[in-house]
C-alpha positions as CSV (number, residue, x, y, z in Angstrom):
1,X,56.9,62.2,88.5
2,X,56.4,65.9,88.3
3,X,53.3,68.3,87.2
4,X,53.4,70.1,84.4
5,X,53.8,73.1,86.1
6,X,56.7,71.7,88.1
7,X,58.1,71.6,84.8
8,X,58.0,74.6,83.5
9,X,59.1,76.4,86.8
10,X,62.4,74.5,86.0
11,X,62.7,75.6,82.5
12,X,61.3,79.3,82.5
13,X,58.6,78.2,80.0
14,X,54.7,78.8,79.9
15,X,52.3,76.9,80.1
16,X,49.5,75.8,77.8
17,X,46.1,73.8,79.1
18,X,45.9,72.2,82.4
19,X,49.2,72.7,84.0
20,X,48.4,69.8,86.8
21,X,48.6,67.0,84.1
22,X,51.1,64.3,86.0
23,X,54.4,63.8,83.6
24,X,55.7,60.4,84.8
25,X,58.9,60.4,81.8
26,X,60.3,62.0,78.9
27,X,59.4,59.6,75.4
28,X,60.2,60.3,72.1
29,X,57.4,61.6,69.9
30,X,56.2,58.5,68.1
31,X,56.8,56.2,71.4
32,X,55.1,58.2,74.0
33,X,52.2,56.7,76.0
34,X,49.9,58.4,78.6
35,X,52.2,60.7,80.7
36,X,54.8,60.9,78.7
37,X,56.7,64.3,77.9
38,X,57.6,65.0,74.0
39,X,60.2,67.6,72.3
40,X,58.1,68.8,69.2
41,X,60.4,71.8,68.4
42,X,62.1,70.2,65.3
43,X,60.0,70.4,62.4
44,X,59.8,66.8,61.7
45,X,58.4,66.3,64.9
46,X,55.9,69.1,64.9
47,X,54.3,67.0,62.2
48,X,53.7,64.5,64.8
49,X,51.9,66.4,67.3
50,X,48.1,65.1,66.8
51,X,49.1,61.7,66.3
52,X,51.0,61.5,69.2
53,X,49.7,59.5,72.6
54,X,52.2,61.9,74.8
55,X,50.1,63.7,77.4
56,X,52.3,67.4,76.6
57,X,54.8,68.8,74.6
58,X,57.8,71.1,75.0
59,X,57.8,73.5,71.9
60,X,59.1,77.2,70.6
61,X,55.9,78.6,69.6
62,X,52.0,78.5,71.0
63,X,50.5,77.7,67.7
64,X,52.6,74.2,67.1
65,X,50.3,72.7,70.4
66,X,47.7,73.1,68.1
67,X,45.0,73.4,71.1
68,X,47.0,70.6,73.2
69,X,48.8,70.7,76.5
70,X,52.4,71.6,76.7
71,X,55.3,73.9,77.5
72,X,56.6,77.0,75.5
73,X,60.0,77.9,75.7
74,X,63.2,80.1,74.1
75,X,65.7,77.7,74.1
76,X,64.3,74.5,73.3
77,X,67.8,72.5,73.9
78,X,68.5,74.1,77.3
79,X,64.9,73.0,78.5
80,X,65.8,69.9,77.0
81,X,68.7,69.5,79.3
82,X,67.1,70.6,82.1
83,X,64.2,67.9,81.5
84,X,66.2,65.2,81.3
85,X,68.4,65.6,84.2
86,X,64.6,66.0,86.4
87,X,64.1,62.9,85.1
88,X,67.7,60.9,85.1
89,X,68.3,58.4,87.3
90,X,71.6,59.6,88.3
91,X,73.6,57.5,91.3
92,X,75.4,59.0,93.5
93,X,79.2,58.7,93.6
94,X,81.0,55.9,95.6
95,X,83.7,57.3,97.4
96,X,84.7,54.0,98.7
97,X,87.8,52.4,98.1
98,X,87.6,48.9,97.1
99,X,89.9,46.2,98.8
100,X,91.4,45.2,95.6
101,X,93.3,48.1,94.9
102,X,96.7,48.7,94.7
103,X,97.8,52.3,95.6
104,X,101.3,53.5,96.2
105,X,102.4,55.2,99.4
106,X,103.8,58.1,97.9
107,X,100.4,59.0,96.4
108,X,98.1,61.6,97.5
109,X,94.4,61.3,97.8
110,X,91.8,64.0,98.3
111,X,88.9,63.9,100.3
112,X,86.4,61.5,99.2
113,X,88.0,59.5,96.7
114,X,86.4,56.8,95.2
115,X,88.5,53.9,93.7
116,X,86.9,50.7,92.1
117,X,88.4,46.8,92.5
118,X,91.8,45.6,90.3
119,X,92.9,49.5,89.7
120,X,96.4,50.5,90.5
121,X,97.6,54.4,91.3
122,X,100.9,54.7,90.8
123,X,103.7,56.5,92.9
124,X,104.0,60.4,93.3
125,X,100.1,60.1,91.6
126,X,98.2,63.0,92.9
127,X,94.3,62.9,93.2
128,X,92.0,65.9,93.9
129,X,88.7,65.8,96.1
130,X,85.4,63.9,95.2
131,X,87.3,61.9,92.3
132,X,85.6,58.7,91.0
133,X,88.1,56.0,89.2
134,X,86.2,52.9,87.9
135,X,87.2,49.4,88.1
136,X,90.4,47.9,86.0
137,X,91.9,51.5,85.9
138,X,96.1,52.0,85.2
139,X,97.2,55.5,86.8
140,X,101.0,55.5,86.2
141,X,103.4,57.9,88.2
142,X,102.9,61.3,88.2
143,X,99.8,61.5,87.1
144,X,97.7,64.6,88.4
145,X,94.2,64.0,88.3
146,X,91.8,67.4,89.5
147,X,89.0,67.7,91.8
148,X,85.5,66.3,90.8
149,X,86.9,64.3,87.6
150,X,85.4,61.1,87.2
151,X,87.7,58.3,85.3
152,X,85.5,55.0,83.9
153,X,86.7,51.7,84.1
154,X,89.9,50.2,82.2
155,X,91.4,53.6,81.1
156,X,95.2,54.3,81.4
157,X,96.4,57.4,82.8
158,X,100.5,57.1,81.4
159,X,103.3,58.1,83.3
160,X,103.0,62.3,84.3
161,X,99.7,63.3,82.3
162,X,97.5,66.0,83.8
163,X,93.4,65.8,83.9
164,X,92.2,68.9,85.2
165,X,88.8,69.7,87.7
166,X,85.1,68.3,86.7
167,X,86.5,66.1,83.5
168,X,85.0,62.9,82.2
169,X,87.6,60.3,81.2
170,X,84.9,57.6,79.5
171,X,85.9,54.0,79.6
172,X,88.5,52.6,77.4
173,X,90.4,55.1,76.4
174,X,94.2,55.4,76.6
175,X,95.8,59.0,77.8
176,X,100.0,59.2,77.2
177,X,100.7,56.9,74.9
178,X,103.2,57.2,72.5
179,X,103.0,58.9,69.3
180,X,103.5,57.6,66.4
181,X,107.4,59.1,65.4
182,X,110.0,57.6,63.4
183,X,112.5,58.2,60.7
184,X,113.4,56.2,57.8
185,X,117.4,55.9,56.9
186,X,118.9,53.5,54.7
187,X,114.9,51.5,55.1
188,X,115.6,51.2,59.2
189,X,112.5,53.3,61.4
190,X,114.0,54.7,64.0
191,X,111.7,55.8,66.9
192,X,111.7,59.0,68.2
193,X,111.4,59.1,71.5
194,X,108.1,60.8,73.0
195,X,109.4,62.6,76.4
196,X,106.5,65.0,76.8
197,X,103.5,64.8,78.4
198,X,99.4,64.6,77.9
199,X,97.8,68.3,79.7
200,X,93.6,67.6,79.2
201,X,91.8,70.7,81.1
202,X,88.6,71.1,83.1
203,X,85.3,70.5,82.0
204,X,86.3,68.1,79.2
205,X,84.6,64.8,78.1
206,X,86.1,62.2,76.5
207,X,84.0,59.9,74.8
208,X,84.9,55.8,75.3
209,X,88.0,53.9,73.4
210,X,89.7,57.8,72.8
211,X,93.3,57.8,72.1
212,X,95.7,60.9,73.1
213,X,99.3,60.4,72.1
214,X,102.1,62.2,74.6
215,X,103.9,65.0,72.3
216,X,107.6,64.3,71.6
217,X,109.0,68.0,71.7
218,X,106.1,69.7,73.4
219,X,102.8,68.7,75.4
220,X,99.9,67.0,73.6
221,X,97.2,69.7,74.8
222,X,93.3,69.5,75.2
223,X,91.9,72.6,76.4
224,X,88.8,73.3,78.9
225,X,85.6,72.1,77.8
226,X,86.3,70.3,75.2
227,X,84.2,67.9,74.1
228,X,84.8,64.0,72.7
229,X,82.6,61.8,70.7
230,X,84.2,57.6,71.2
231,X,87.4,56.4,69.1
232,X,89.0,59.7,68.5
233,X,92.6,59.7,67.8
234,X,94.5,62.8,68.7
235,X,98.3,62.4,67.9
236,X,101.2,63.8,69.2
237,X,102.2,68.0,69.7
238,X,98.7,68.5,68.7
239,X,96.6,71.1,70.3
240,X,92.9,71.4,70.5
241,X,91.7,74.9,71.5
242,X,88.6,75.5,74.3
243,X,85.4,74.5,73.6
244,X,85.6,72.0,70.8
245,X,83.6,69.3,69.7
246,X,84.3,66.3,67.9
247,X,82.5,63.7,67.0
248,X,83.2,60.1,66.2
249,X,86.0,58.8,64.7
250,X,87.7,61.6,64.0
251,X,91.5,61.8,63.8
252,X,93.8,64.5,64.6
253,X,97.4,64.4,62.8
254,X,100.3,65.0,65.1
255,X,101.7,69.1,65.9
256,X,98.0,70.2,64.5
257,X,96.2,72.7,66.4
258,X,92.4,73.3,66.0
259,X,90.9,76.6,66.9
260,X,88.8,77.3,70.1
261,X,84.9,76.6,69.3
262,X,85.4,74.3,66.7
263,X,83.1,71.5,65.2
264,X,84.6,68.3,63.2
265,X,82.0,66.0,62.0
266,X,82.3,61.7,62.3
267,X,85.3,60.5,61.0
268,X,86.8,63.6,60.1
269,X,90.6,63.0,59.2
270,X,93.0,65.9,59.9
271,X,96.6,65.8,58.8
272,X,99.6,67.0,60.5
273,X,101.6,70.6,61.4
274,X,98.3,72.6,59.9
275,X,97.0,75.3,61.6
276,X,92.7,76.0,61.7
277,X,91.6,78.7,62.9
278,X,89.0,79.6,65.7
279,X,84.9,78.2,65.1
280,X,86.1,75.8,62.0
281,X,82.8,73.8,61.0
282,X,83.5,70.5,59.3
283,X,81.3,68.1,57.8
284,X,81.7,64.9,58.3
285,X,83.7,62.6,56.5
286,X,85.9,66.0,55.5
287,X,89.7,65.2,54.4
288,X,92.0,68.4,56.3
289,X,95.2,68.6,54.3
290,X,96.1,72.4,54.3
291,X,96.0,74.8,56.8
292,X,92.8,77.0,57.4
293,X,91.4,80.3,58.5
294,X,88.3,79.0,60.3
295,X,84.4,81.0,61.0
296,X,83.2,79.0,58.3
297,X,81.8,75.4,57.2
298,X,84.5,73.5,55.1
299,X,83.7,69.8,53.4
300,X,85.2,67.1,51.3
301,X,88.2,65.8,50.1
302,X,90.0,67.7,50.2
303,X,88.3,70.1,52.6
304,X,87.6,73.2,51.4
305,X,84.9,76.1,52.1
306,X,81.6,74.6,51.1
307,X,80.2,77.1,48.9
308,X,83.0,76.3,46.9
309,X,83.2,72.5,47.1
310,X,79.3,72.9,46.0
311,X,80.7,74.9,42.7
312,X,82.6,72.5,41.7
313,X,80.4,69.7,42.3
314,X,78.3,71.4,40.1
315,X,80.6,71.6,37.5
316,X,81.6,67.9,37.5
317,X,78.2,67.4,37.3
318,X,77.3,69.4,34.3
319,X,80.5,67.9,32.8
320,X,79.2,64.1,33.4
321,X,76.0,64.8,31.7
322,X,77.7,66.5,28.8
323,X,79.7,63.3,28.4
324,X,76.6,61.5,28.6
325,X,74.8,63.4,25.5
326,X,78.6,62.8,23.3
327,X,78.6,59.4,23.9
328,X,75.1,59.1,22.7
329,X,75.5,61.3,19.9
């Protein structure tokens, strides 16, 4: 537990009312009790306010306290972060390794490496300092895995993939595996083979049950702090730029590259050897088919800027009411 004015030391923020009030947790707005901390900087929730039971607030301006305790500050989502991780319940790192592991004698540990039962590290696998790998985890030969990463349980790490420093492999998810390439002659698929690699950078998160194909002609590339909602599919070649984020469900077609700073809404599907540039926004659900110059919001299917998928939208919807008025004429 922490005072209010505990609080706001951590998050540069001033204080409003009695700044000894005792915060014992962070609630949501409409679920707080007695002690509890709120966020009350969205308008919906600044509606809230005098009906809530929290004991403060955390907001962007003086006059949404309305005459009750809380904390003032600039950047309402940093303080956020801050807040939460005072009150996490983070647990330390094991850098034990567990008896039931299999690890080759050509591999190469760091310092404090932690390794959980039934995993297996492969030979010539090479393992930075104050790594974590979960239980049930397949690192296949060559692998290089950077200081400070943390891999969950049951991921596989294919043959020769690179994770860089201070990454986040989440549970599940399957790094190397083969893209999907074949040709069609006389109705026999042939497979072409996938001889390249997966190369994820540092600061990245991958969100659980990801899939990241190993490129055929060139490297299958996820740049630094990139960052992964679960079940995203990136295919082979493909290359996505630092500092994007995706959310859920999106997939990525093979030899794409997104720009750096992009944003692709849930289940987002992006089709192959197109190029978007740098800070592309799309809503979700958006259908990528053609290549795009990026720095603005795109949506629909097929995607396209969205002042002018709201034009059109328009217009099919003064033509459906026209149609409307014939028939009953």
């Amino acid at each position: 537990m922490f005072t209010l004015e505990q609080i706001a030391l951590e998050v540069g923020g001033v204080i409003v009312g009695d700044n000894s009030i005792t915060i014992t947790g962070v609630d949501d707005i409409e679920e707080a009790n007695s002690g509890s901390l709120s966020f009350a900087f969205l308008p919906k929730y600044k509606k809230s306010i005098l009906s809530s039971n929290a004991s403060a607030f955390v907001v962007t301006d003086i006059e949404d306290l309305q005459n009750l305790p809380g904390i003032v500050v600039d950047n309402p989502y940093l303080a956020m972060i801050k807040i939460l991780d005072l009150f996490s319940n983070n647990i330390s790192p094991d850098y034990t390794i567990h008896q039931n592991v299999e690890i080759s004698k050509s591999a190469s540990l760091g310092n404090n490496v932690g390794v959980g039962p039934f995993s297996l590290i492969g030979e010539n696998v090479k393992i930075g300092d104050n790594v974590v790998i979960g239980s049930g985890v397949k690192i296949n030969s060559g692998v290089t895995i950077g200081s400070q990463s943390t891999i969950k349980d049951n991921v596989v790490l294919y043959e020769d993939v690179i994770v860089g420093e201070s990454t986040v492999i989440n549970s599940g998810s399957i790094i190397g595996s083969d893209g999907f390439g074949f040709t069609t002659i006389n109705k026999v698929n042939h497979k072409i083979p996938q001889i390249k690699t997966v190369v994820i950078g540092s600061f990245v998160e991958l969100g659980a049950s990801c899939t990241v194909d190993r490129g055929s002609i060139k490297n299958t590339v996820i740049e630094d702090h990139c960052k992964f909602d679960n079940q995203i599919h990136i295919a082979h070649n493909a290359k996505i730029e630092e500092g994007c984020l995706l959310a859920a469900g999106v997939t990525v077609g093979g030899s794409t590259t997104i720009g750096a700073y992009s944003q692709v809404g849930g289940e987002t599907a992006i089709g192959p050897h197109l190029v978007l540039g740098k800070e592309c926004m799309f809503a979700a659900r958006s259908c990528v088919l053609k290549s795009l110059d990026g720095g603005q919001l795109y949506a629909g299917n097929p995607a396209r800027p969205i002042k002018e998928k709201q034009k059109r939208d328009a217009v099919f919807t003064r033509l459906e009411l026209l149609e409307k008025r014939l028939k009953k004429q």
